[in-house]
VEXDREN-2710 file (C-alpha; in Angstrom, 1 decimal):
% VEXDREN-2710
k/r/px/py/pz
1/UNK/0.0/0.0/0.0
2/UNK/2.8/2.2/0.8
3/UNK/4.7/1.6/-2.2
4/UNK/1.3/2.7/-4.0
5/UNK/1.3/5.9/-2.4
6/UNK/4.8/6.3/-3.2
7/UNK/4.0/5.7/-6.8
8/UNK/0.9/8.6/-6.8
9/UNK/2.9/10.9/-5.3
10/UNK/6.3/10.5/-7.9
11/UNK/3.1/10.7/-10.7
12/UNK/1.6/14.4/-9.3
13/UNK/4.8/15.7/-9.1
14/UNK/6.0/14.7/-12.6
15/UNK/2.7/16.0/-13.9
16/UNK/3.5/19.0/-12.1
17/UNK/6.9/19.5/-13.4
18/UNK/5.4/19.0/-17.2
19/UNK/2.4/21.2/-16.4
20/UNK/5.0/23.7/-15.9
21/UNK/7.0/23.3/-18.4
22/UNK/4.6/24.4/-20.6
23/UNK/3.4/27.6/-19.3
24/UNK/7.3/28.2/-18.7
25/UNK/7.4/28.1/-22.9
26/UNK/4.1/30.1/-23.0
27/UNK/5.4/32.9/-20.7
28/UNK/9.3/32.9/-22.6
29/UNK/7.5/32.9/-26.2
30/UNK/5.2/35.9/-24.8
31/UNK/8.5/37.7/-22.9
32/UNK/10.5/37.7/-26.2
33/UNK/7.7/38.6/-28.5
34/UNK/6.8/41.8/-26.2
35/UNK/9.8/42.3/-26.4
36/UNK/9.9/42.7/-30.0
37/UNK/7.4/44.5/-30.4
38/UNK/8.3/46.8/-27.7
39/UNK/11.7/48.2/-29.5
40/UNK/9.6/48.7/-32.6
41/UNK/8.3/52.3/-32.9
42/UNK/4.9/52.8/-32.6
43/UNK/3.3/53.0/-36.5
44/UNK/5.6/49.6/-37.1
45/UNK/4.2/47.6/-33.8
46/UNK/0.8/48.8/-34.5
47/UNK/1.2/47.6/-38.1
48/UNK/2.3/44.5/-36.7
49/UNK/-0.4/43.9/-34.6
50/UNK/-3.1/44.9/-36.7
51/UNK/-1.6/42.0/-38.7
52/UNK/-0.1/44.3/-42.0
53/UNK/2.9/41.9/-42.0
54/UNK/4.1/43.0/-45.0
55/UNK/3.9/46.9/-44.3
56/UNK/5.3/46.2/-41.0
57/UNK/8.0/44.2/-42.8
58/UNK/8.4/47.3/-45.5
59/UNK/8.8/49.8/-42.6
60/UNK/11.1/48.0/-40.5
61/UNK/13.0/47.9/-43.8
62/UNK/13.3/51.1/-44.4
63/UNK/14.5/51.9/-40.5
64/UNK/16.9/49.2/-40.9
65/UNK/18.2/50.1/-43.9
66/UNK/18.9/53.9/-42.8
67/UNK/20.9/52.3/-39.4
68/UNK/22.8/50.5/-42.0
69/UNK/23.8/53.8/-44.0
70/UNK/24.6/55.7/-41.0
71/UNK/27.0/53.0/-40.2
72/UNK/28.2/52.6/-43.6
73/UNK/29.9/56.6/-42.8
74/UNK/31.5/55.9/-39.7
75/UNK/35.3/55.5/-40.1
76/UNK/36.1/52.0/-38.4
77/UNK/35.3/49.1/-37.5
78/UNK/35.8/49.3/-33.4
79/UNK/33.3/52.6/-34.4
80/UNK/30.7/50.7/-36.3
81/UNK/30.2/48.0/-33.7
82/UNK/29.8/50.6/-31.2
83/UNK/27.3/52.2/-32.9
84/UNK/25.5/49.2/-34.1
85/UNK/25.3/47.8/-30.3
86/UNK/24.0/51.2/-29.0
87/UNK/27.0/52.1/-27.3
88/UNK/27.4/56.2/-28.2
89/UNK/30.1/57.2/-25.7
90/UNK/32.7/59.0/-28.1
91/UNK/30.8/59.1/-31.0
92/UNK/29.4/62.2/-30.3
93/UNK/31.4/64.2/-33.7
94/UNK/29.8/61.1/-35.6
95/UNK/26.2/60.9/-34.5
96/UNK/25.5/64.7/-33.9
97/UNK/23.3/65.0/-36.9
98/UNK/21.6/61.3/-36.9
99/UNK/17.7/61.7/-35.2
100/UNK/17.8/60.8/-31.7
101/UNK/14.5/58.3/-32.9
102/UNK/16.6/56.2/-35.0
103/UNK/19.5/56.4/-31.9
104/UNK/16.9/55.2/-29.7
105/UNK/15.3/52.7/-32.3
106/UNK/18.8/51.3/-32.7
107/UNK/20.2/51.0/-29.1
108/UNK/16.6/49.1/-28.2
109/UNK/16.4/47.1/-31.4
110/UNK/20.0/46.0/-31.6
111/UNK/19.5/43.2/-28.1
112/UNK/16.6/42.0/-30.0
113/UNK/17.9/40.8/-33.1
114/UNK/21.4/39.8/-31.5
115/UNK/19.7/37.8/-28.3
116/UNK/17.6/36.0/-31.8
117/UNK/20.3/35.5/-33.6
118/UNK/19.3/37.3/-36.5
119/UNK/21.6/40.4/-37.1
120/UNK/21.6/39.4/-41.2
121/UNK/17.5/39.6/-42.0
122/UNK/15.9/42.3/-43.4
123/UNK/12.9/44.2/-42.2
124/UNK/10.4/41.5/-44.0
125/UNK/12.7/38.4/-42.4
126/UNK/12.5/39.8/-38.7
127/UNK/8.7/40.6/-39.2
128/UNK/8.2/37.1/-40.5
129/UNK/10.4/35.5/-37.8
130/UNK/8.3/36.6/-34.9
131/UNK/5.2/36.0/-36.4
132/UNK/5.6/32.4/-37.4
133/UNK/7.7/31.2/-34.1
134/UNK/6.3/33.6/-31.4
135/UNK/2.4/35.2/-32.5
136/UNK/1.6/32.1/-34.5
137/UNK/3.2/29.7/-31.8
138/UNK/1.4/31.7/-28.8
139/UNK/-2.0/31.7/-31.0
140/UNK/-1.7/27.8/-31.4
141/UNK/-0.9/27.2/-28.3
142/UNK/-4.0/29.4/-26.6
143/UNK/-6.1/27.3/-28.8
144/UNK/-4.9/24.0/-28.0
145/UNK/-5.5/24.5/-24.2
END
């Protein structure tokens, strides 16, 4: 009878641990997709949400694609990677005349696609990235449980 109990008990809290397990992938799918959407500026992320993939894939584009020419002018290398990770200490001389919006849109957007691994896709790439393996996955998954 004990070794019964025993059994139950080792049962609840493996069901337990998988029954976490998937709200745990639930709540990291939902973290990292905020957080994508959270470094887009506002007329991209609401683009995004309204589902106009493919605007909010032309937009972010755009944005990425004037980040890119700003670095293209900087002199160095050592310069460009400090740029591109949002680190502006001593390039003042280099930045003065870029809009603080696309500073700020770079420093936020830069952990995003580095933590995803995804520093080479374009605007439509990213957009289609975290639709199909974060708003997709997190749909699916409200509708199977």
């Amino acid at each position: 009878m004990l070794k019964n109990f025993y059994k139950f008990v080792l049962c609840l809290i493996v069901i337990t641990f998988f029954a976490q397990c998937g709200d745990s992938l639930k709540n990291r799918l939902t973290r990292r997709l905020n957080n994508f959407r959270m470094a887009l500026p506002e007329e991209i992320r609401i683009k995004f949400d309204n589902g106009e993939y493919e605007e909010a894939g032309r937009l972010l584009d755009e944005r990425l694609k004037r980040i890119h020419s700003y670095i293209d002018k900087l002199p160095d290398d050592e310069t460009k990677k400090k740029f591109i990770r949002g680190n502006y200490d001593g390039l003042e001389k280099y930045i003065k005349d870029i809009p603080k919006d696309d500073l700020e849109f770079n420093k936020k957007f830069y952990p995003i696609i580095d933590y995803e691994c995804i520093p080479t896709f374009n605007g439509y790439q990213i957009v289609d990235f975290f639709k199909v393996y974060f708003k997709e996955k997190l749909e699916n998954y409200e509708i199977s449980n």
